[in-house]
C-alpha positions as CSV (number, residue, x, y, z in Angstrom):
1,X,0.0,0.0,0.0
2,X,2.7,2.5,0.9
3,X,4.4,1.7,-2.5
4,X,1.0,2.5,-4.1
5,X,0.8,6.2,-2.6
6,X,4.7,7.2,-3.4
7,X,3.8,6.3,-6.6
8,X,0.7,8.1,-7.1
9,X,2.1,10.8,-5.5
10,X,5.4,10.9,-7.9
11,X,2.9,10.8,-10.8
12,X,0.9,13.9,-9.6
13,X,4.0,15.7,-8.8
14,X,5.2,15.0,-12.4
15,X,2.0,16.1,-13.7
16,X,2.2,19.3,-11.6
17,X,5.3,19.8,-13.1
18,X,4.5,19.6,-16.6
19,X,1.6,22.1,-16.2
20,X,3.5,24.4,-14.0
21,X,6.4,24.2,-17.5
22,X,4.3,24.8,-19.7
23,X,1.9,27.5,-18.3
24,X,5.0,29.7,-18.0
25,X,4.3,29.8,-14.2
26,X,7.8,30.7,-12.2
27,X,9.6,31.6,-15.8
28,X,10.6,35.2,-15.5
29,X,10.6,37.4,-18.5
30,X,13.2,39.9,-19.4
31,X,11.9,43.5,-18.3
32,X,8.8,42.4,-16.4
33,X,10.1,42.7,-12.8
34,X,8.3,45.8,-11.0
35,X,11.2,47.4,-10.5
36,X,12.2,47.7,-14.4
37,X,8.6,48.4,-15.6
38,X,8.3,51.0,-12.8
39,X,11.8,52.4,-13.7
40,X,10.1,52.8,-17.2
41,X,7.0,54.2,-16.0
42,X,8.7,57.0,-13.8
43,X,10.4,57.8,-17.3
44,X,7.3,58.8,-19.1
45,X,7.0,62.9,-18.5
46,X,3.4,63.0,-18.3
47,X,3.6,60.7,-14.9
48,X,2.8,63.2,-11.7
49,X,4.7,61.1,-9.0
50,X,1.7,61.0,-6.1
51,X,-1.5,61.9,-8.6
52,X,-3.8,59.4,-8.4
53,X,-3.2,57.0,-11.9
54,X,0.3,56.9,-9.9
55,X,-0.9,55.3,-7.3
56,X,-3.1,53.4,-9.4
57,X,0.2,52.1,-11.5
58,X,1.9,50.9,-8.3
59,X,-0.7,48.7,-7.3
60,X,-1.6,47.5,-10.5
61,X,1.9,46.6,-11.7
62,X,1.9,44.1,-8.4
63,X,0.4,42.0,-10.2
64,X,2.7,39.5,-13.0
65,X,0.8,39.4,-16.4
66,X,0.1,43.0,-15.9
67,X,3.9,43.8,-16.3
68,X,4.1,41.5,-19.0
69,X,1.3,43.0,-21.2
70,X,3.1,46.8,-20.0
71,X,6.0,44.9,-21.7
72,X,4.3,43.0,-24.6
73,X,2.5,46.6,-25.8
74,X,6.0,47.8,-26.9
75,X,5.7,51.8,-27.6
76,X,6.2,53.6,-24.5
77,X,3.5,56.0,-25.9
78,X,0.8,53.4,-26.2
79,X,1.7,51.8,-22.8
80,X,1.0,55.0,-21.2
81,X,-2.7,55.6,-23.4
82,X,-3.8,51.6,-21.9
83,X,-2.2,52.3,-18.1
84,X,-5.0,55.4,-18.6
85,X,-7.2,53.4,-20.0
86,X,-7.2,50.7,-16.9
87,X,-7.0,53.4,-14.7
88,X,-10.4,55.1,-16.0
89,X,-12.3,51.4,-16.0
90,X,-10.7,50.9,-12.4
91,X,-14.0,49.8,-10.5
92,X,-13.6,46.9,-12.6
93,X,-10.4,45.9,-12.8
94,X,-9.7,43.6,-10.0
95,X,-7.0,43.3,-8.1
């Protein structure tokens, strides 16, 4: 019996594994940290350190596939128009 449960336990950690690879879950992408997308943020002039969408952008950058799409979108410009755009359709954005 004992031999029985290591197994099926190897087999659902292998299986957890493999989903875990190839969701992308724990791979870090190159300029997704908060600390480099912020760094880009604070180097857009129309940011007002302490206005509100400020605020806004530090909470909502916590979260991983946020950062990624910041870095996906490219053009600093167009970043900038979606952060304001998240930021205006806040109530539903969850966090």
């Amino acid at each position: 019996m004992g031999a029985q449960l290591f197994s099926c336990l190897d087999r659902l950690v292998d299986i957890g594994s493999t989903r875990i690879k190839s969701s992308g879950f724990g791979i870090k992408k190159k300029g997704c940290s908060i600390e480099e997308v912020i760094k880009e943020f604070h180097s857009i002039e129309e940011v007002v350190l302490g206005s509100e969408l400020y605020c806004f952008a530090t909470e909502f950058f916590m979260v991983r596939n946020r950062r990624e799409i910041w870095v996906a979108i490219g053009d600093k410009e167009r970043k900038f128009q979606w952060l304001k755009l998240m930021f205006e359709r806040r109530s539903n954005v969850k966090p």
